[in-house]
C-alpha positions in Angstrom: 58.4 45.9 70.8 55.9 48.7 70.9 57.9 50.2 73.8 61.2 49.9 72.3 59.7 50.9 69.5 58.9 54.8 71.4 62.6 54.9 72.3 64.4 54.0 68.6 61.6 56.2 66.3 62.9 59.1 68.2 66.6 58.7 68.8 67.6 56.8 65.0 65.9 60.1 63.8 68.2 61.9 65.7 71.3 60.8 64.8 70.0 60.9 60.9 68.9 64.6 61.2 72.5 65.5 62.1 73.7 64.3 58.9 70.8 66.3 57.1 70.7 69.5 55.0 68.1 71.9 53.9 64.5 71.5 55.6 64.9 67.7 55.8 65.8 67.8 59.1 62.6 69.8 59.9 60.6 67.5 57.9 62.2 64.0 59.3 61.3 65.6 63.0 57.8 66.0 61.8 57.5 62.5 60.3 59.4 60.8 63.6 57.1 62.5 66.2 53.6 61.3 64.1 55.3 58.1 64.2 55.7 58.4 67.4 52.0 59.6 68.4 51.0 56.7 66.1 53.1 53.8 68.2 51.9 55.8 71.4 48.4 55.6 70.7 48.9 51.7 69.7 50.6 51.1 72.5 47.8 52.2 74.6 45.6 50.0 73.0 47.9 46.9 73.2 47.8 48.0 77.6 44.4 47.2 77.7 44.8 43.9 75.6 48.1 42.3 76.1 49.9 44.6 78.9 52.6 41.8 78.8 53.4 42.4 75.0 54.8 45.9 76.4 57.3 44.6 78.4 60.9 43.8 76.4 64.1 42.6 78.6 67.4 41.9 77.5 71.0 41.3 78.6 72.7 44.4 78.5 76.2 44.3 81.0 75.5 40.7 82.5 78.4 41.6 84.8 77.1 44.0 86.3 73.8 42.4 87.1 72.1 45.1 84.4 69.8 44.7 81.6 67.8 46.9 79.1 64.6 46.0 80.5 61.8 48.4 79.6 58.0 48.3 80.0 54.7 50.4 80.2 52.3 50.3 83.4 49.7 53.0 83.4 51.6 56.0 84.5 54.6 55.3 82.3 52.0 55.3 79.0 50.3 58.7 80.0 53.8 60.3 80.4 55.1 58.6 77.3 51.6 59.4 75.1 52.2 63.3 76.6 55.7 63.2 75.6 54.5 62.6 71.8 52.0 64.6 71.8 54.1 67.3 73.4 56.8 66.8 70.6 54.6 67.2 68.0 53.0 70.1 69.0 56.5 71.9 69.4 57.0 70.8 65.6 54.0 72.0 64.5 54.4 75.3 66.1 57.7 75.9 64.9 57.1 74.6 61.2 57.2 78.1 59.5 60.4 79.2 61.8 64.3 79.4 60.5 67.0 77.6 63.1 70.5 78.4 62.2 72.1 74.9 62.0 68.6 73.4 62.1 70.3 69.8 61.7 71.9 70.1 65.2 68.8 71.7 66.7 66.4 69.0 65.1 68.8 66.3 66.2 69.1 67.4 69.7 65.5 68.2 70.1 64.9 64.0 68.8 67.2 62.6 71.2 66.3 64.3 74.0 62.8 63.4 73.3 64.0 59.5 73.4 65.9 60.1 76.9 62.4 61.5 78.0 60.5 58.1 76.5 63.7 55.8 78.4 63.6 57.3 81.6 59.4 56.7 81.6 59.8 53.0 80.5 62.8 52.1 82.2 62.5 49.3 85.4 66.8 49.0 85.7 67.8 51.7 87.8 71.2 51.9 85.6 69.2 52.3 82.4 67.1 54.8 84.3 70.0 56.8 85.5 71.7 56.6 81.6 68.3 57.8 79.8 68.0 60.6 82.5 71.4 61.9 81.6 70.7 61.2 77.9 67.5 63.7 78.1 69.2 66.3 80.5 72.5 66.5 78.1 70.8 67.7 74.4 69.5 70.3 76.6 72.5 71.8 77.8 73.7 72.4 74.6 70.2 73.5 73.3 70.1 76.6 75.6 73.6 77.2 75.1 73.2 77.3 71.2 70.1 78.8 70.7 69.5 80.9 73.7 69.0 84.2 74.8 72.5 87.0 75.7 72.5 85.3 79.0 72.3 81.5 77.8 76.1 80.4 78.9 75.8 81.9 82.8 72.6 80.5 82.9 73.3 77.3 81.5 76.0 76.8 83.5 73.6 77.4 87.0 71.4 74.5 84.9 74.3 72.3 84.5 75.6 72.3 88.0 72.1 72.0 89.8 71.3 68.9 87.7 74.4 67.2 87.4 74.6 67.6 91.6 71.5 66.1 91.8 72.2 63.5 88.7 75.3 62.3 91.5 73.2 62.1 94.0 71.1 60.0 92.8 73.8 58.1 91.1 75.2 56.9 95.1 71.9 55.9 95.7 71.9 53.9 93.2 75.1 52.4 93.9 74.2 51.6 97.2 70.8 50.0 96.6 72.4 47.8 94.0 75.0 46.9 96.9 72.5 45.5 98.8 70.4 43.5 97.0 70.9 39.8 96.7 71.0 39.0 93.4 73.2 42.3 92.5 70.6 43.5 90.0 69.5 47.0 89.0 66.4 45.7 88.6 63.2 47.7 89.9 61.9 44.6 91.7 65.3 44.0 93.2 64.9 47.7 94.5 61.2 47.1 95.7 61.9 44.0 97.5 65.1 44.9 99.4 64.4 45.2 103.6 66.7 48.4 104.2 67.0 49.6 108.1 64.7 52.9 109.0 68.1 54.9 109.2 69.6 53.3 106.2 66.6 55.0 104.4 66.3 58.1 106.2 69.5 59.0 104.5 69.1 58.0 101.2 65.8 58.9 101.0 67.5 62.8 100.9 70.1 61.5 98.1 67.1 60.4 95.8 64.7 63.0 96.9 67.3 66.1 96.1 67.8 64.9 92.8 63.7 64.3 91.6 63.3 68.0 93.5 65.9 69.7 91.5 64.1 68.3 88.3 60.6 69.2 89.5 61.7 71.9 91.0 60.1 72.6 94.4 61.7 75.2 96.9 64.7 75.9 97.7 65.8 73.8 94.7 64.1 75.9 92.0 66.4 79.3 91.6 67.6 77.7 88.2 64.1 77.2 86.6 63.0 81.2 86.0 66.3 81.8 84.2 66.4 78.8 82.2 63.2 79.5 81.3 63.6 83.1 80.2 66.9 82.1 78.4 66.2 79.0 76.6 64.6 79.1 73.2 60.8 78.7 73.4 60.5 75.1 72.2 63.3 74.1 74.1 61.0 75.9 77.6 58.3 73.6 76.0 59.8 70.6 76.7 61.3 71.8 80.0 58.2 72.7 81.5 55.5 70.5 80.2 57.8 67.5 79.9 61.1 67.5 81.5 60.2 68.6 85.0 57.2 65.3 85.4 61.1 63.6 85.4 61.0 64.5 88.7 57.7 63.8 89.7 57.9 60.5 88.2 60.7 59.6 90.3 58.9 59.9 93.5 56.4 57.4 92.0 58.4 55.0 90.2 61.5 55.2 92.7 61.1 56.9 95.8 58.0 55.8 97.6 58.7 52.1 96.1 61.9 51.5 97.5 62.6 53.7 100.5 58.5 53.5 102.1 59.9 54.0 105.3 62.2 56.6 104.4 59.3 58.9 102.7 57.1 58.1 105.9 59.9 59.5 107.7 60.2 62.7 105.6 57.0 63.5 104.3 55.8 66.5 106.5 58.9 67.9 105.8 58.4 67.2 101.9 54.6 68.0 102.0 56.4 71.9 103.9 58.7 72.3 101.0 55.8 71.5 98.2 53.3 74.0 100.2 56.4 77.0 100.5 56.8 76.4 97.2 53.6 77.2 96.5 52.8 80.6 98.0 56.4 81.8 97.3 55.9 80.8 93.4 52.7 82.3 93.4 53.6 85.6 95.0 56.8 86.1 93.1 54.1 85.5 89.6 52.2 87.9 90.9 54.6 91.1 90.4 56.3 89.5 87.3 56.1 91.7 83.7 57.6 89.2 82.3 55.7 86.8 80.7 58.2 83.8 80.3 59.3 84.3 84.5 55.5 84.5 85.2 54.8 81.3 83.5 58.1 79.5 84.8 56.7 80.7 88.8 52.9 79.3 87.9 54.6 75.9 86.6 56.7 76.0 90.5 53.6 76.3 91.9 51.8 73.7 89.9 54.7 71.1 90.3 54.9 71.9 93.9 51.2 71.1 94.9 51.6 67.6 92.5 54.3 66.9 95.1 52.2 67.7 98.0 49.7 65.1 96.7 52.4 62.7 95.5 53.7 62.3 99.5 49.9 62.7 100.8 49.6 59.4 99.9 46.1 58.9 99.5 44.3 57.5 96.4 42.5 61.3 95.7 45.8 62.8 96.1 47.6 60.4 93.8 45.5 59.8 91.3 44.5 63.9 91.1 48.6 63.8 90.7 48.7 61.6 87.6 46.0 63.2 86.2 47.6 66.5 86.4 51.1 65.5 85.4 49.0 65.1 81.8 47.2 68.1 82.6 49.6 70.2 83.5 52.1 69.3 80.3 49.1 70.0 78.1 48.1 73.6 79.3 51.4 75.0 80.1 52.9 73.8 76.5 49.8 76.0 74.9 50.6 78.8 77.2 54.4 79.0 76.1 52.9 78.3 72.0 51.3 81.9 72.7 54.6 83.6 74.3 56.5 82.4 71.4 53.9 83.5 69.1 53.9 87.0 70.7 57.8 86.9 70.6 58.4 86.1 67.1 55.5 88.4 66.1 56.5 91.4 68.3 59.6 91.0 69.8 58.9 91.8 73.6 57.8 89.5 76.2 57.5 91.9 78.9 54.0 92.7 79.6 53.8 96.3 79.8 54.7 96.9 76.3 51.7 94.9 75.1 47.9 95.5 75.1 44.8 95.3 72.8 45.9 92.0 71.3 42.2 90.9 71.0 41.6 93.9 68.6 44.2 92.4 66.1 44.4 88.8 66.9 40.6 87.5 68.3 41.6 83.9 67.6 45.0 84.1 69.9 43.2 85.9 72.1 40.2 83.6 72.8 42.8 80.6 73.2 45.0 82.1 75.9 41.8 83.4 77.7 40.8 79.6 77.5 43.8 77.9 77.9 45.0 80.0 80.9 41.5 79.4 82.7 42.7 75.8 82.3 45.8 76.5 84.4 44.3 77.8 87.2 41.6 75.1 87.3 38.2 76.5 86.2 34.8 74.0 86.3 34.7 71.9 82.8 38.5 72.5 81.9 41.5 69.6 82.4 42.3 71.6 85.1 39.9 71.0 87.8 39.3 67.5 87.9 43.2 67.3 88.9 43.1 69.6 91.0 40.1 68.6 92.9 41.4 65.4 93.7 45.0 66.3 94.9 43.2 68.5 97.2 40.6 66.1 98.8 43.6 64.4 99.6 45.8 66.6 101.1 42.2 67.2 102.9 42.3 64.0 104.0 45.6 63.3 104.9 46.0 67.3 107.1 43.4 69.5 106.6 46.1 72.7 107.2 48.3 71.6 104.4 45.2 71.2 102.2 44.1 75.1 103.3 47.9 77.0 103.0 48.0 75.1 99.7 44.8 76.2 98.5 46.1 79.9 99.0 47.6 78.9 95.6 44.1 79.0 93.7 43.4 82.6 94.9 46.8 84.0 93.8 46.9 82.1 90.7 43.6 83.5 89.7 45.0 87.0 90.6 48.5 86.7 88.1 46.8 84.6 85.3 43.9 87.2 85.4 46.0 90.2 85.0 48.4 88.8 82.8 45.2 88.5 80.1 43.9 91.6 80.9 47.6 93.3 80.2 48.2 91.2 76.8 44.9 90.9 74.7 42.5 93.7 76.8 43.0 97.6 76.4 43.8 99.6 73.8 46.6 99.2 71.2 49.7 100.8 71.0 52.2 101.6 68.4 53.4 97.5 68.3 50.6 95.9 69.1 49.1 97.8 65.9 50.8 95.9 63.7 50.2 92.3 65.6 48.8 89.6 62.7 46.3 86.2 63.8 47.5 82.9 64.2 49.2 81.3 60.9 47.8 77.6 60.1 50.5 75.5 62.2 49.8 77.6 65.5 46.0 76.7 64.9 46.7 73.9 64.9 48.7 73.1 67.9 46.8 75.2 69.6 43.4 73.6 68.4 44.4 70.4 69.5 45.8 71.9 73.1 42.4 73.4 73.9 40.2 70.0 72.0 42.4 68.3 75.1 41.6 70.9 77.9 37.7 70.8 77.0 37.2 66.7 76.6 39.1 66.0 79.3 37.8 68.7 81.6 34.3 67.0 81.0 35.3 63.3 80.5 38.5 62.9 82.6 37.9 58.8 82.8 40.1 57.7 79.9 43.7 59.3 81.8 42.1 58.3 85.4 41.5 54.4 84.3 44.8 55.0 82.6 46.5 55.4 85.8 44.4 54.0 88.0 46.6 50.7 88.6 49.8 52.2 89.5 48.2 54.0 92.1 46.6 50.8 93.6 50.3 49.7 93.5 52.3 52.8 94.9 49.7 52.5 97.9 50.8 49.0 98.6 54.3 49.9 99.9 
């Protein structure tokens, strides 16, 4: 019931914060996402105990060969323990900040954080598809609420990309379910089907277009900067340290599982797409003023060597994958803390107009310089480990892919470095004069972000034991 449990704290929440006045929304958020660590944290336990008491099935639409069957192996509790954590952190952050209709934007926020939780512990592929849809759709109307002058047009781009590769995915499904035996939507009705080589080489590209739009790698990206920039900063939170492993987690759960032949097919092509993605993120971060698009290309290029490793296929390169999904959600949520700090503080993102921060604000300062340094990988941050290991096995599996993708490092070092020497280095100016320290909440979140960058940058055993058993299993198909 644990699991279950990780779907209903977060979603009966939401529906009771629309009917909320005042700051009980905020507060009911606050409660539901401790909760939600709590059961999180207990469910983790209960994995290494009693994995089988984490498992919960149930007739949903018997006609249809469907159930509400959910579980937790070890990649869907890492995803699900960063999706709390993730929440929470957002919450703290924005604790001290004013929402106009804060019932709608608390209730949104809730639900979309129990479609997150449902896709990570579904194993029907209808339940999978309906939780996907359930976290996508509070979004939409997040960044069209609460965004920036831009947030319909942009929106809109968000909308259409997703729900074309929502469809996609959707006929895939369909046609899976069509073939299996016992007409189930079950994962292990999926897994076990014997599908012709050109049966999956096409539906391989349905499901595949669909995880990449999520992730984004190249050429499905072009909505991600301008989400980014538009949405409101918690709402980019979620996206990027959350919403985007969707995607990832797809190829993992879904893709490699059920279509093996299919990815063997496509996966220099795939690995091509990750690599371009790369270098073009990384170069197009690299002439960015703007600190919101620079972020949004560094998360592209992050996501798009994840999905090298992911379709490497070795045990380095999946298991330095899984570490970094964590990773990744952990660093880049800290990073986006900082810009929204710097936004509500100052008003500007662009980083030209800032400067001296470290004069006014050492304690900001000395967490971006350490949480950024955990982006780009440095020795004894969460970083490296991951990294590390996806590249031994790109290494391993072509040794050219492994050196065009490690390009990446370089030009990461180059934007993140400059982006911290134009933000907290130099001298004041007339705004940054008047910049004030972190308040108590952003400590806080951002205390807990860099306690998670430095234990697991030295001790990364806990998440890579974690995980450990769904790597043996992807590698069997």
């Amino acid at each position: 019931m644990l699991t279950v449990l990780l779907i209903l704290i977060p979603f009966i929440a939401g529906l009771i914060a629309f009917g909320l006045k005042g700051s009980g929304p905020k507060k009911l958020a606050m409660v539901a996402s401790l909760a939600t660590v709590a059961t999180a944290i207990g469910a983790w336990c209960r994995l290494g105990t009693a994995p089988a008491d984490l498992s919960f099935a149930a007739n949903w639409i018997p006609q249809l060969g469907s159930q509400f069957k959910v579980g937790l192996d070890g990649m869907g509790m890492m995803l699900c323990l960063l999706t709390a954590i993730a929440f929470l952190l957002v919450f703290i952050n924005i604790n001290n900040r004013e929402y106009e209709s804060s019932s709608s934007f608390y209730g949104l926020m809730l639900l979309s954080q129990a479609g997150l939780t449902g896709v990570f512990t579904a194993f029907d592929a209808l339940q999978f598809y309906i939780f996907w849809e359930l976290a996508l759709i509070p979004v939409y109307f997040l960044c069209s609420l609460w965004g920036g002058e831009k947030r319909i047009a942009v929106t809109f781009k968000f909308f259409v990309y997703t729900f074309l590769g929502s469809l996609l995915m959707l006929v895939g499904i369909i046609y899976l379910y069509s073939q299996t035996p016992d007409h189930s939507f079950s994962w292990e009705s999926f897994t076990t089907l014997h599908l012709g080589a050109d049966q999956q080489n096409w539906l391989f590209w349905l499901f595949f277009v669909a995880f990449a739009i999520k992730m984004p790698i190249f050429p499905f990206h072009t909505w991600q900067p301008d989400t980014y920039e538009q949405s409101p900063t918690p709402v980019t939170m979620i996206l990027s340290g959350v919403m985007v492993k969707m995607g990832l987690f797809g190829l993992i759960r879904w893709l490699l599982p059920v279509l093996p032949e299919g990815a063997s097919m496509w996966t220099d092509v795939a690995i091509v797409l990750s690599i371009i993605g790369i270098i073009y993120a990384s170069c197009i971060a690299m002439v960015q003023s703007d600190l919101k698009r620079l972020i949004a290309y560094s998360s592209i290029a992050h996501i798009g060597l994840m999905s090298a490793a992911i379709f490497s296929k070795t045990e380095q390169g999946m298991q330095g994958a899984l570490l970094q999904m964590f990773n990744h959600g952990i660093n880049i949520i800290g990073l986006w803390i900082i810009v929204e700090i710097i936004q509500q503080r100052l008003k500007v993102k662009n980083m030209d107009d800032l400067g001296g921060i470290a004069q006014k604000a050492p304690r900001m300062a000395i967490f971006l310089v350490i949480i950024s340094l955990a982006n780009i990988g440095l020795p004894l941050t969460n970083g490296f480990v991951g990294e590390f290991l996806m590249f031994s096995g790109l290494f391993h599996y072509n040794h050219w892919f492994m050196a065009i993708a490690g390009l990446g490092i370089i030009l990461a070092a180059v934007y993140t470095l400059n982006m911290i020497q134009k933000v907290i280095f130099g001298n004041t100016n007339a705004l940054t004069e008047t910049t004030t320290d972190l308040q108590p909440g952003e400590t806080l979140a951002l205390s807990v972000v860099v306690a998670i960058i430095l234990i697991l940058g030295v001790y990364p055993k806990p998440i890579l034991d974690l995980v450990s058993s769904t790597t043996a299993a992807v590698l069997k198909f």
